[in-house]
C-alpha positions as a LaTeX table, in Angstrom:
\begin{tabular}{lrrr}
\hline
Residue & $x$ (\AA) & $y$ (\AA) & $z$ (\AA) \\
\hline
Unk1 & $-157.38$ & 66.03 & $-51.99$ \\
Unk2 & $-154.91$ & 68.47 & $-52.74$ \\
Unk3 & $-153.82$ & 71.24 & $-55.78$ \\
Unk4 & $-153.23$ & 70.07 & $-58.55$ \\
Unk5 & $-150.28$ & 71.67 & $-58.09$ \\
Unk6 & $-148.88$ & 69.31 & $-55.75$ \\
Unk7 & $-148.82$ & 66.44 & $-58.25$ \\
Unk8 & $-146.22$ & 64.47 & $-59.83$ \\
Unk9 & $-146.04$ & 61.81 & $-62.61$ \\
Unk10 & $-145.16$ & 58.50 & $-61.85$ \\
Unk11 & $-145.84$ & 54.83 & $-63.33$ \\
Unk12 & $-147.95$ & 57.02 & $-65.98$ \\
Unk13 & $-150.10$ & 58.01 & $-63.35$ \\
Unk14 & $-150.63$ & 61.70 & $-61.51$ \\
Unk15 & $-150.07$ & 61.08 & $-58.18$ \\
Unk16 & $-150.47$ & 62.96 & $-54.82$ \\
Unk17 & $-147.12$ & 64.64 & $-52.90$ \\
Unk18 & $-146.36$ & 62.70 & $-49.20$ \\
Unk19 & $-147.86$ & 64.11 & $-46.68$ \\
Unk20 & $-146.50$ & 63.80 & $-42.94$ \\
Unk21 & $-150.17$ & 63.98 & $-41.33$ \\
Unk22 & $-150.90$ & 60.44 & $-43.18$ \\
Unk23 & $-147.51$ & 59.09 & $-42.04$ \\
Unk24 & $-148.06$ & 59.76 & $-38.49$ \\
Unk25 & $-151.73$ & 58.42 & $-38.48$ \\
Unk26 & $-151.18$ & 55.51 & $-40.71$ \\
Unk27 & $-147.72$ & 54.52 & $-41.04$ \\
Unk28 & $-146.85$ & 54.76 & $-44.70$ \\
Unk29 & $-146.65$ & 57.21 & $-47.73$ \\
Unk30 & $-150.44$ & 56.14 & $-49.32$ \\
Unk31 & $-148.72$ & 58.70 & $-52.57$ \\
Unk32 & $-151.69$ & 59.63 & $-53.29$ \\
Unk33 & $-153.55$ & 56.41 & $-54.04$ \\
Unk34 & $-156.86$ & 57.55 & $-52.36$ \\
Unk35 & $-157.34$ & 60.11 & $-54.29$ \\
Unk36 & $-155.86$ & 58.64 & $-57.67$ \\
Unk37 & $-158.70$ & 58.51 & $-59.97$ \\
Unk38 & $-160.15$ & 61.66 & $-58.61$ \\
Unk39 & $-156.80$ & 63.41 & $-59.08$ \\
Unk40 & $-156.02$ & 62.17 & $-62.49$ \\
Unk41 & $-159.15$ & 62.95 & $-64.20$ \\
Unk42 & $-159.40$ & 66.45 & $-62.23$ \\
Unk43 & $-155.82$ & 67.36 & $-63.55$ \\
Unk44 & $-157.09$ & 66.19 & $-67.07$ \\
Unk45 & $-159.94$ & 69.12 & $-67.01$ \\
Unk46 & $-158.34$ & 71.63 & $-65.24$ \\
Unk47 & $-155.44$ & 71.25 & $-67.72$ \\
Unk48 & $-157.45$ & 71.11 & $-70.99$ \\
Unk49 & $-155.48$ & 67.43 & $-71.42$ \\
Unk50 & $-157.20$ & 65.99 & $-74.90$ \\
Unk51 & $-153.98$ & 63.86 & $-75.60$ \\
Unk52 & $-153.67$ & 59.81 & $-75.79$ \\
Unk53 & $-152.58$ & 59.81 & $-72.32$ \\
Unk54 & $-155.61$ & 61.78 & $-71.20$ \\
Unk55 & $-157.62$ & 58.98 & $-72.85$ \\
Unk56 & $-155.41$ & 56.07 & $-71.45$ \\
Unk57 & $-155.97$ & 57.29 & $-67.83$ \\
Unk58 & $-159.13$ & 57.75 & $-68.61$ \\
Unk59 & $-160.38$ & 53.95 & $-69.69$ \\
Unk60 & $-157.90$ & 53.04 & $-66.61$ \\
Unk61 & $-160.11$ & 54.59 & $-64.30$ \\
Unk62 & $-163.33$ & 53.28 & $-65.89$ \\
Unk63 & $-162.30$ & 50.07 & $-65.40$ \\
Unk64 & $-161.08$ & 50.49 & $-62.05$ \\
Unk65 & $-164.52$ & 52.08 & $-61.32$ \\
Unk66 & $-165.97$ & 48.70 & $-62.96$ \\
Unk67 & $-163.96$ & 47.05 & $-60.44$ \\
Unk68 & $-164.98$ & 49.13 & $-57.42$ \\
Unk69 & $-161.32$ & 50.12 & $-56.71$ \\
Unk70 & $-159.97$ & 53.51 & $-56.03$ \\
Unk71 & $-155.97$ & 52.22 & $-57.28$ \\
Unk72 & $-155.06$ & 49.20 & $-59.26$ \\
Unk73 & $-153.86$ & 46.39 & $-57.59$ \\
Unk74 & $-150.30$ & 47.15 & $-58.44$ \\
Unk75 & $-150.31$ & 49.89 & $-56.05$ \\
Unk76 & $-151.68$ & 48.01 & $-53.08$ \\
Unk77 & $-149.01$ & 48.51 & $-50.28$ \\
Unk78 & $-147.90$ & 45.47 & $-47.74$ \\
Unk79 & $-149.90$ & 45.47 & $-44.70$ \\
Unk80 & $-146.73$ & 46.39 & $-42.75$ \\
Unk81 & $-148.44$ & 46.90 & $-39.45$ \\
Unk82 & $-151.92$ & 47.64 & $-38.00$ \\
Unk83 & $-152.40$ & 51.06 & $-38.69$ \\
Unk84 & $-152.84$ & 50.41 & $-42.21$ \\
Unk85 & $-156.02$ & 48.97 & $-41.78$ \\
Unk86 & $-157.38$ & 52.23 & $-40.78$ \\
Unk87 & $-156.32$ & 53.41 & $-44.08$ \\
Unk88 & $-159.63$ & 53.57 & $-46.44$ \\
Unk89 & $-159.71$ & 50.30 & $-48.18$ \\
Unk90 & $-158.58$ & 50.10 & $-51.79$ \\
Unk91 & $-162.59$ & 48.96 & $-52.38$ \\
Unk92 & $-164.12$ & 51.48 & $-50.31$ \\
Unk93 & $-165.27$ & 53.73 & $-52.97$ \\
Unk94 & $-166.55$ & 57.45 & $-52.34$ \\
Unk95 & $-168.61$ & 60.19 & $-54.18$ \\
Unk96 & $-165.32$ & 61.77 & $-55.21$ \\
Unk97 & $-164.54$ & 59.12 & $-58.07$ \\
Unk98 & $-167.69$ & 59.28 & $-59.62$ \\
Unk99 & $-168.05$ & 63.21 & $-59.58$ \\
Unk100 & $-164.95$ & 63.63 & $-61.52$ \\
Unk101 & $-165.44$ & 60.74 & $-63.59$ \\
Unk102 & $-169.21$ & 62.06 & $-64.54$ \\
Unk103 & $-167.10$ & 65.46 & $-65.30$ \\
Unk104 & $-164.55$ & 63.76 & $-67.83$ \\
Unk105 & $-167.30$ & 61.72 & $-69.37$ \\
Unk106 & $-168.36$ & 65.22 & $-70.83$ \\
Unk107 & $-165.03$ & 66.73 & $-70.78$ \\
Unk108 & $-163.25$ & 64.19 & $-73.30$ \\
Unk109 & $-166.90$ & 63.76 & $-75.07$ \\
Unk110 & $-167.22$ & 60.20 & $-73.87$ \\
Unk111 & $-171.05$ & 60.49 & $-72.41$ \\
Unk112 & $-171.88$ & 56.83 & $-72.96$ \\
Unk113 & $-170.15$ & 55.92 & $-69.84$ \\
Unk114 & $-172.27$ & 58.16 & $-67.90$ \\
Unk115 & $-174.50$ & 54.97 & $-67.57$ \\
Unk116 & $-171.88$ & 53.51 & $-65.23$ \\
Unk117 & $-172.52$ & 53.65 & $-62.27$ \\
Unk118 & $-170.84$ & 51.92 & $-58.79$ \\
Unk119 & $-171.07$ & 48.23 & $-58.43$ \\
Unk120 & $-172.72$ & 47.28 & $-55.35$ \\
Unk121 & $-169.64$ & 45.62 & $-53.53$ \\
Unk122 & $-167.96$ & 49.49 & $-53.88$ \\
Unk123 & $-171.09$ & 51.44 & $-52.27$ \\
Unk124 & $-169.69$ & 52.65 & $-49.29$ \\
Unk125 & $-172.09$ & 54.64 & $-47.08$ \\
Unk126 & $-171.53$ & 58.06 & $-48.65$ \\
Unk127 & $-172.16$ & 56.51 & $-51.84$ \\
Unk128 & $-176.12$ & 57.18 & $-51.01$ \\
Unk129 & $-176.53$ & 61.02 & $-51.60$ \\
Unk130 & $-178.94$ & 62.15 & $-53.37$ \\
Unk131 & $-176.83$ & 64.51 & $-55.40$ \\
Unk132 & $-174.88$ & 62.15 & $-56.95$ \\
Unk133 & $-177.76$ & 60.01 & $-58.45$ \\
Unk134 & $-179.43$ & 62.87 & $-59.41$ \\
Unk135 & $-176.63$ & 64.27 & $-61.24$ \\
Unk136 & $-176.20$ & 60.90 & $-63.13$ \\
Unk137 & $-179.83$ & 60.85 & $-64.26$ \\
Unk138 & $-179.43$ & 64.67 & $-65.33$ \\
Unk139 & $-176.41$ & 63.64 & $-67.38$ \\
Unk140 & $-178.52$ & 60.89 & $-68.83$ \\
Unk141 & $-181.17$ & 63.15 & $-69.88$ \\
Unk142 & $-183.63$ & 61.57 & $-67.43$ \\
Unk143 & $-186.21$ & 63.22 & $-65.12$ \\
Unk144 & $-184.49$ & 64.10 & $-61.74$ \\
Unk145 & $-184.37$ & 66.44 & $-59.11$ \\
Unk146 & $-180.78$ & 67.64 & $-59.53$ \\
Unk147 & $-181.75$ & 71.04 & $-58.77$ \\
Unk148 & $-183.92$ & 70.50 & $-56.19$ \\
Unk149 & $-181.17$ & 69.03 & $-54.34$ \\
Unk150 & $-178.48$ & 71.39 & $-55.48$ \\
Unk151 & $-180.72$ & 73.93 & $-53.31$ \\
Unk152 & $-180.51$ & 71.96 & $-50.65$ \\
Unk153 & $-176.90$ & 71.55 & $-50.22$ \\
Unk154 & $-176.82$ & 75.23 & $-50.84$ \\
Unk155 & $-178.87$ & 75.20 & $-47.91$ \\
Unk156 & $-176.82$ & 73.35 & $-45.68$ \\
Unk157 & $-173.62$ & 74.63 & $-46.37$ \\
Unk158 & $-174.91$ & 77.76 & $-45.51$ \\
Unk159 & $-175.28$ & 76.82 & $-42.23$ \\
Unk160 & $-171.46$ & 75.76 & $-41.76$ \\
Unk161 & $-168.48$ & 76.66 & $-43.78$ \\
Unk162 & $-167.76$ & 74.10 & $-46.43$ \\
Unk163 & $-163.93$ & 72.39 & $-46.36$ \\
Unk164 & $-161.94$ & 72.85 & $-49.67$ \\
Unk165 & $-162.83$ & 69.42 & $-51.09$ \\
Unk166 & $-166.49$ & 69.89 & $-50.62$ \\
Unk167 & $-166.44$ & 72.97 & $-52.48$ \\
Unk168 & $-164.69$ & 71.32 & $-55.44$ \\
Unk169 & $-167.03$ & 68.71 & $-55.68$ \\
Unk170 & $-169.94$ & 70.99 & $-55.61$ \\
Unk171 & $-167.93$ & 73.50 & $-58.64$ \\
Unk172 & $-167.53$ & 69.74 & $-60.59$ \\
Unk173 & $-171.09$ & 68.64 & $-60.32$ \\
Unk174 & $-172.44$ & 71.79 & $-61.39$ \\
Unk175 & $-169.74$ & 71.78 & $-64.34$ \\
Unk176 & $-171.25$ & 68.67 & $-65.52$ \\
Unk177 & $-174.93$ & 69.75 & $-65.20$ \\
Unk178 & $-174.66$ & 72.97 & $-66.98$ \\
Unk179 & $-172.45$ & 70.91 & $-69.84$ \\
Unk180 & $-175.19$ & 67.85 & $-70.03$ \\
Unk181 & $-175.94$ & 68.61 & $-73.35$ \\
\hline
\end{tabular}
């Protein structure tokens, strides 16, 4: 994940600059497609982006969430040699997706599709934190123990320094808690 900065448009789609560290480990640009839907919708907050194509994206990425993809199909690359399959599947979902998505739910004022949630073929191991389900319930107004958990992580990253991601994650979960209503 990288500053928003870094982006550029292409294909109608905010995408991530090259970086050499993924050429070298998996032989090919990914241009951002791990981080696509994550990227898009962050740039769409952080931006104050109310326009059609804020919206477009938007349904885009709910139905790729639908779908359990983290890029559309179009943007699948060959299988040129065997390092891409270390590359994180295109239906290996993470937390990231959903956070973000949760966040422009509120942002754009579409909280009915907080009820999405991930399909079961997309629930990667990660997808099974407590912080993320709670969160969903607190957007949807149902008892949970958002907080509770909150204070744990606080807890825990206490006890090692917290990478740049993490930290944005955290600042976009609390966003949407304190804007649940």
């Amino acid at each position: 994940m990288s500053d928003i900065s870094n982006l550029y448009k292409e294909d109608g789609w905010y995408r991530d600059i090259d970086h050499n560290w993924i050429l070298e480990k998996y032989g090919f640009q990914s241009k951002g497609r791990g981080d696509l839907i994550y990227n898009n919708l962050r740039k769409i907050i952080e931006t104050n982006d109310k326009s059609k194509w804020a919206y477009n994206v938007f349904d885009k990425c709910t139905v790729l969430l639908i779908q359990g993809k983290r890029w559309p199909d179009s943007m699948e690359p060959p299988k040129v040699d065997k390092k891409y399959d270390k590359f994180r599947a295109q239906n290996n979902m993470s937390r990231d997706p959903w956070v973000m998505y949760y966040a422009a739910c509120i942002y754009l004022d579409k909280r009915e599709f907080i009820n999405l949630k991930p399909p079961k073929i997309a629930r990667g191991r990660l997808m099974y934190r407590p912080n993320l389900w709670e969160l969903r319930k607190a957007l949807l107004g149902k008892k949970n123990k958002y907080v509770f958990w909150r204070s744990v992580n606080d807890a825990i990253n206490a006890l090692s320094p917290k990478k740049e991601f993490v930290e944005i994650l955290e600042k976009y979960r609390n966003w949407s808690y304190d804007r649940r209503k």
